[in-house]
N, C-alpha and C positions, 0 to 999 in steps of 0.2 A: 324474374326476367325483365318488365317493365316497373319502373316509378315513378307515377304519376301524382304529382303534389300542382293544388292551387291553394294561394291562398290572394286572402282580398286586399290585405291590409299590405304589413312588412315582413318579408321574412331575415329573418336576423343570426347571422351565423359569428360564432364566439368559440375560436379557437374547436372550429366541431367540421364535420364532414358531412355533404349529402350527395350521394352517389348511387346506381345502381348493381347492382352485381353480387360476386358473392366471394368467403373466405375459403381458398385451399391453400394444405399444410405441404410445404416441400422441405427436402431436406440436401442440407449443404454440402459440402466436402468433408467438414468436421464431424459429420452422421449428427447438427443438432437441426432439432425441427422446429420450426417456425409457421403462423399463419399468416399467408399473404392478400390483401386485396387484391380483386381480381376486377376491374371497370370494364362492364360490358354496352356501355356509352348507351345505353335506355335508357337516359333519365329523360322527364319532360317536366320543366319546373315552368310553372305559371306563376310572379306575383306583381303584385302595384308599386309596392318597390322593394332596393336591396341595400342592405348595409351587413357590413362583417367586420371583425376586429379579429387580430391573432393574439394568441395566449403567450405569455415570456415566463419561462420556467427557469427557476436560479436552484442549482445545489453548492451550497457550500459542507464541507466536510475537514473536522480537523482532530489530528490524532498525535497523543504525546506519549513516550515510554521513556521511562527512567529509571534506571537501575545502579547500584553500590555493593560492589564486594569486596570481602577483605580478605588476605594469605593469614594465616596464623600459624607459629612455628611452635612444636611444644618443647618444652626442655627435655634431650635424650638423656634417661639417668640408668641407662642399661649400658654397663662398661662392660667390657668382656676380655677376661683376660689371656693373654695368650703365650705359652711355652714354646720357647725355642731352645732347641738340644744342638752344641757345639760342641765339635770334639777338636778339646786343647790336648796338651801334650800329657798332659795324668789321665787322657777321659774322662773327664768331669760335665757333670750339666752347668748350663747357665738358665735362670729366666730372666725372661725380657726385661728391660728397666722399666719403674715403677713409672718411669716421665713418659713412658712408650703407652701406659696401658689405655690413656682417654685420646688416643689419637687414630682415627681412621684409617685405612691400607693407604691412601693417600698422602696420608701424615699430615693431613689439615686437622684443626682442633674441630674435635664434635659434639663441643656444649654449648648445646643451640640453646639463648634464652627465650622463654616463653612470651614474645612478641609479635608485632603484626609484621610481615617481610615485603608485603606490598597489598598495596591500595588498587583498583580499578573504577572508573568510571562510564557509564556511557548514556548518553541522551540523544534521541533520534524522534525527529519532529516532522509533521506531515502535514501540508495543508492544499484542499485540492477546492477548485472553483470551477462551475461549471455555467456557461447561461445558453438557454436556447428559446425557440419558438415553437409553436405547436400554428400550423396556417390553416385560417380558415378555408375552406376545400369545397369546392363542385363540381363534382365530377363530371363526362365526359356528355353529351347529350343535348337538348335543346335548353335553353334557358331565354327564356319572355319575359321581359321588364317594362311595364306599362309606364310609368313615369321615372325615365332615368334620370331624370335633372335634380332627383330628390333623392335617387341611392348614390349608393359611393359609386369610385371607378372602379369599372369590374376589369379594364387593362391588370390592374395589379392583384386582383384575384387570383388565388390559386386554383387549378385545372386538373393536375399534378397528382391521382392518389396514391403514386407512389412515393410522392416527397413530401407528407404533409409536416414534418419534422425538419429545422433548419436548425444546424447546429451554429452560433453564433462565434462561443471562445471558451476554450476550455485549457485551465490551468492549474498544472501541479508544482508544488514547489515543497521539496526536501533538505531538512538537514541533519545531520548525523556526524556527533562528538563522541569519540573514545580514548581513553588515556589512563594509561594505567604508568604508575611511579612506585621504585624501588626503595622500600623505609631503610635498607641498608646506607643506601647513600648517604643519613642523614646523621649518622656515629661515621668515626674512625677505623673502628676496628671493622664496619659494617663494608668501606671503602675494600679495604686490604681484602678483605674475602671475595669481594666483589671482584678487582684485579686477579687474583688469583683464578676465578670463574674464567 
C-alpha cells in the first residue's frame, strides 16, 4: 500500500520504474488477458540526488523464401484404337483410318514429348524494423530531491506508469516476385498448340 525509500547518496533510474501499487489482470474485448499497473500514488521517495536515463530498444527482422518449379509432360504411348461401323450400300464395315488413331476426340495430335511445359518462379522478401524506448518512470507520489542542481530535470521525467513504453518508428517493407513462363513458346510447333489452346 505505502513505498517508502530513502536513500543518501543518488538514486539512479535506467530505463526501470519505481512506483507504488500493485498488478491486476483485465481482460479485453478479444477475451486476451493482460496484467495491468495499478498506481496508487503512495510512493514517498527520499534522495540527495536524481539522475535517469531511458533505454532504446531496436528490432530489426528479416525474412527470405524462394521457391522453383517445374511442369513435366510425359510422352502419351497409350494409342487407342477405335472402330467405327458405316453402313454403305453392300453393308459393309469400315475402321477408322490408320492417320485417325494417335489423335484425340479433339483431333489435336496427342504425342506429348517427354519435356518441361513450363517454369514457375517466386521470391517474396520481408524486412521489418522496429525502435522504441523503455522511460525511466516515477510514479505517482511525493518525490524529495535535496540537491537538485546536481540531478537531472525531472520536468522531462516520466510520471506516466501507464506509458512507460514510447513507440518511436516502426517499419515494414515487402516484396513479392512471381512468374511463371510457358516452354511451349519457345518451339514452333509448341506455338501452334498454344494458338490452338
Amino acid at each position: 500500500n505505502n513505498l517508502n525509500i530513502n536513500t543518501k547518496n543518488n538514486t539512479h533510474l535506467k530505463g526501470s520504474m519505481i512506483a507504488a501499487g500493485n498488478y491486476e489482470t483485465i481482460t479485453d474485448k478479444n477475451n486476451n488477458k493482460q496484467n495491468i499497473f495499478i498506481d496508487n500514488k503512495n510512493l514517498n521517495l527520499n534522495t540527495n540526488t536524481l539522475t535517469y536515463e531511458n533505454l532504446s530498444n531496436t528490432s530489426y527482422t528479416k525474412g527470405t523464401n524462394l521457391s522453383i518449379g517445374l511442369n513435366y509432360a510425359f510422352k502419351d504411348n497409350q494409342i487407342k484404337k477405335q472402330d467405327n461401323t458405316t453402313n454403305n450400300k453392300d453393308n459393309q464395315d469400315k475402321t477408322t483410318n490408320p492417320t485417325d488413331i494417335a489423335t484425340n476426340k479433339d483431333n489435336q495430335p496427342k504425342d506429348l514429348n517427354n519435356k518441361i511445359t513450363s517454369a514457375t518462379y517466386s521470391n517474396n522478401r520481408n524486412l521489418s524494423y522496429n525502435h522504441s524506448k523503455t522511460l525511466a518512470t516515477i510514479g505517482q507520489g511525493s518525490l524529495n530531491i535535496k540537491d537538485k542542481d546536481s540531478s537531472d530535470d525531472t520536468d522531462r521525467l516520466n510520471r506516466d506508469t501507464k506509458k512507460i513504453n514510447k513507440e518511436l518508428y516502426n517499419t515494414n517493407i515487402s516484396s513479392n516476385v512471381d512468374a511463371t513462363i510457358d516452354t511451349r513458346l519457345f518451339s514452333k510447333d509448341g506455338r501452334e498448340q498454344v494458338k490452338q489452346e
